[in-house]
N, C-alpha and C positions, 0 to 999 in steps of 0.2 A: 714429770713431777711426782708422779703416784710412786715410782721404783725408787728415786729420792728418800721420798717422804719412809717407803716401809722401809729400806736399806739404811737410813738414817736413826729410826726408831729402836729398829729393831738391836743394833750397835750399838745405840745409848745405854740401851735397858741393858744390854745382856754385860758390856765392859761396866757401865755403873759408876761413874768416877764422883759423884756425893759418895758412895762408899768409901771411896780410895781417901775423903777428904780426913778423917779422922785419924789415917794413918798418917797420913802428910803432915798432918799438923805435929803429931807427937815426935819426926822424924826431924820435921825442920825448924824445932820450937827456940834451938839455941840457934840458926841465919837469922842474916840479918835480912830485908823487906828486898833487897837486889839478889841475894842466895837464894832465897826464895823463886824469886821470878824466873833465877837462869836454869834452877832446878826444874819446876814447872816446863820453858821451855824443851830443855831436852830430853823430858819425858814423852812429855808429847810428840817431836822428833822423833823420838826411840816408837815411839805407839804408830806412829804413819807409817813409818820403816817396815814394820811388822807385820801391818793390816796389806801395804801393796804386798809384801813377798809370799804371803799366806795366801792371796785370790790369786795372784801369776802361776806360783809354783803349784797351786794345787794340784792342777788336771795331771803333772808330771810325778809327783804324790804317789795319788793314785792309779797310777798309771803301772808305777815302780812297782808296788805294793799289791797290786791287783784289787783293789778294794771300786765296788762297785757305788754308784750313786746313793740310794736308798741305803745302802748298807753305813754308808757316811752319815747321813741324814740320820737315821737313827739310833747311832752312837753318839754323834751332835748333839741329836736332842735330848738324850738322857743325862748328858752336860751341861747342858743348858738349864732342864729342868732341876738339876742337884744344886748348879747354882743358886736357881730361884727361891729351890727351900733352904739355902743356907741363906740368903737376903730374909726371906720371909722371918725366919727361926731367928732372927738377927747373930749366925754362925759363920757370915762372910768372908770374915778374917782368920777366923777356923780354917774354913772351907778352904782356905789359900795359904793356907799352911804358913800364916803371922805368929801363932798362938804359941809355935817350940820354942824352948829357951835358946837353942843352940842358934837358932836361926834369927830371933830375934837380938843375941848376940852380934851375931854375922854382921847383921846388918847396922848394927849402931857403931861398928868397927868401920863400917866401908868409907871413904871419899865422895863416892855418888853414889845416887840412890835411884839415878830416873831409870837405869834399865833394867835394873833389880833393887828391889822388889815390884818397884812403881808399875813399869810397863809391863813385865812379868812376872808375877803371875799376876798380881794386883788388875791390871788392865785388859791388857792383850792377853789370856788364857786359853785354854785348851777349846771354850764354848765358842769364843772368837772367832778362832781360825780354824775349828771346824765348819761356820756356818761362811764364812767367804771362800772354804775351798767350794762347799754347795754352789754359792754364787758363783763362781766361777765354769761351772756346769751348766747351770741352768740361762746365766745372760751371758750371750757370746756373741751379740750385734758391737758394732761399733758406739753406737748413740747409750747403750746398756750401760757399756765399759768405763766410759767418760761420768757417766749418771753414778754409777758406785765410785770411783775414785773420788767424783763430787762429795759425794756422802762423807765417804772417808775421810776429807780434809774436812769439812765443817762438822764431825763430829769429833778428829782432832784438838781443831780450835776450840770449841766445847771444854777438855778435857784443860787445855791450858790456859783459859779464863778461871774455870771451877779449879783447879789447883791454886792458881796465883792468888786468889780471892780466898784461900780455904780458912785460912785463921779469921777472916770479916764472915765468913760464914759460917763457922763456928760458933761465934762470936751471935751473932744474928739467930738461928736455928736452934744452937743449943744439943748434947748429945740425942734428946729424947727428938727431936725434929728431925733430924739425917734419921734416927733409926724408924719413925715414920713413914719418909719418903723411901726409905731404904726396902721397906717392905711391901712398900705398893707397887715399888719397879719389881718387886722380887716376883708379885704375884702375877706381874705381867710377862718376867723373863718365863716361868714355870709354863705360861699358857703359847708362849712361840717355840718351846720346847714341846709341848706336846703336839702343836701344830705340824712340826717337823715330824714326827714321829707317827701322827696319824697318814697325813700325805704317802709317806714311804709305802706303808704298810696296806693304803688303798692302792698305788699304782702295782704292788706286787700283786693282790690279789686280783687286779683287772688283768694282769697278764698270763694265771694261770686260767688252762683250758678246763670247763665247767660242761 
């Protein structure tokens, strides 16, 4: 329950989908209340898709690449932490590169929206799926592996309630509420970012000889 609970938390905060809800709304203001839903669905779909292939493929990743543990961990975290100050700075959608014309273009042109922009970079981002390649390293029991896929599906579900619901939570909240809550996850994403990056940086220094 405790690897749950942080693996859960931790993937709330750092994906953030109260963030994503402001963009959903303005993307999906002209569906209709079942556009909506089917959108929501296969975002989330698109988001599960993502979160397994990034903690499977990792070790092979790294493997490829040659990039060590810690060395992950702390390029993770520094992602993680920019995220946070871009929640915090309320620059989120900045941060995720919404803000271009071109791109915002792009995207008002597309047919779907759940695997671009929604699930990436919106969702599933670079902070993401660097902190479940980590997981993939560090829980390698059987009962671990089952325990984060858990996670993973119910912070899914999470993401495709809080989409489906985002115009009543708009609606309810109000922009100055999401950017609120947006900044208090922001300063929590910033402190699992530095967690990560402190971690690395003690187990290197216990390894050199003193």
């Amino acid at each position: 329950m405790e690897l749950f609970l942080l693996s859960f938390g931790a993937l709330f905060s750092i994906m953030n989908p109260l963030g994503t809800v402001p963009v959903f709304v303005g993307l999906t203001q002209d569906h209709t209340n079942k556009e909506r839903a089917v959108t929501a669905f296969w975002t989330a779909l698109d988001v599960f898709v993502i979160l397994l292939l990034s903690f499977f493929a990792g070790k092979y990743i790294l493997s490829f690449f040659g990039i060590s543990l810690n060395a992950l961990k702390i390029a993770g975290g520094l992602i993680i932490a920019s995220s946070g100050f871009a929640l915090l700075t309320g620059k989120f959608g900045e941060h995720k590169g919404m803000k271009r014309k071109r791109v915002q273009k792009d995207i008002h042109s597309r047919d779907s929206i759940s695997l671009t922009p929604l699930s990436i970079p919106m969702l599933a981002g670079p902070g993401t799926i660097s902190l479940l390649i980590a997981y993939n390293q560090e829980y390698q029991a059987l009962h671990e592996i089952w325990t984060l896929i858990g996670a993973m599906l119910f912070v899914t579900l999470c993401i495709y309630g809080i989409l489906k619901s985002a115009h009543v939570i708009v609606r309810f909240l109000g922009a100055s509420g999401i950017n609120a809550l947006s900044r208090i996850i922001g300063f929590i994403v910033i402190a699992i970012g530095v967690e990560y990056i402190i971690s690395s940086v003690v187990d290197i220094l216990s390894r050199l000889p003193f």
